[in-house]
N, C-alpha and C positions, 0 to 999 in steps of 0.2 A: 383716582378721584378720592377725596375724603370724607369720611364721613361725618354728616351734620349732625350738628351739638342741636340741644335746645334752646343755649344760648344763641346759636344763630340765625335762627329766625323769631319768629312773633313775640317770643319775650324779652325779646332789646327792647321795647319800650315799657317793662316793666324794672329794666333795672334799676340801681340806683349809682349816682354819680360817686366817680371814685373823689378824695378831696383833690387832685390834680385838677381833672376837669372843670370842676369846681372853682379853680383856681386862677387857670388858665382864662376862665370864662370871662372873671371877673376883672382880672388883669385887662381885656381887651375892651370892658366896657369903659372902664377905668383911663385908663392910657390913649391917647389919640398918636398911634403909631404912623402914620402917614404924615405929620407937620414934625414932630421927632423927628423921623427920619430926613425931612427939609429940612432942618437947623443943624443937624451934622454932616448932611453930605459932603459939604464943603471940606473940611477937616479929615473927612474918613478917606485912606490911601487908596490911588488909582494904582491896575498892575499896569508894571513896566517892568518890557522884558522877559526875560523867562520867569520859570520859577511860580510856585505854587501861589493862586488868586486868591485873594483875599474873601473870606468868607462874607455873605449880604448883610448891608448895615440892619434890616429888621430882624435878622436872626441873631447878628450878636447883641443887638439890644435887648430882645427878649431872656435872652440866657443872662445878659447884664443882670436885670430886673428879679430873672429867679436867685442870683448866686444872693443876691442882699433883700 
């Protein structure tokens, strides 16, 4: 068993947000990722076959969005 930080309890809501979260946050107010991801599905590759699956179209959008 490990032992508990301070940070893991009752002062989580005194932290403050790191600028990712922050980031991340705002990206999803921002972005309507559910109608995105409707206008590409079409275009985004089905697996066939063996061979390693294609990772989820909102995950590589998002990582789209952060590289630019």
């Amino acid at each position: 068993m490990r032992q508990q930080s301070l940070a893991d309890g009752s002062f989580e809501k005194y932290r403050k947000k790191t600028r990712k979260e922050v980031l991340l946050e705002e990206m999803d107010q921002i972005i309507a990722w559910q109608e995105l991801t409707e206008i590409i599905k079409p275009f985004y590759p089905e697996p066939k076959g063996a061979g390693r699956r294609p990772k989820g179209i909102e995950r590589m959008q998002r990582i789209h969005f952060l590289q630019h």
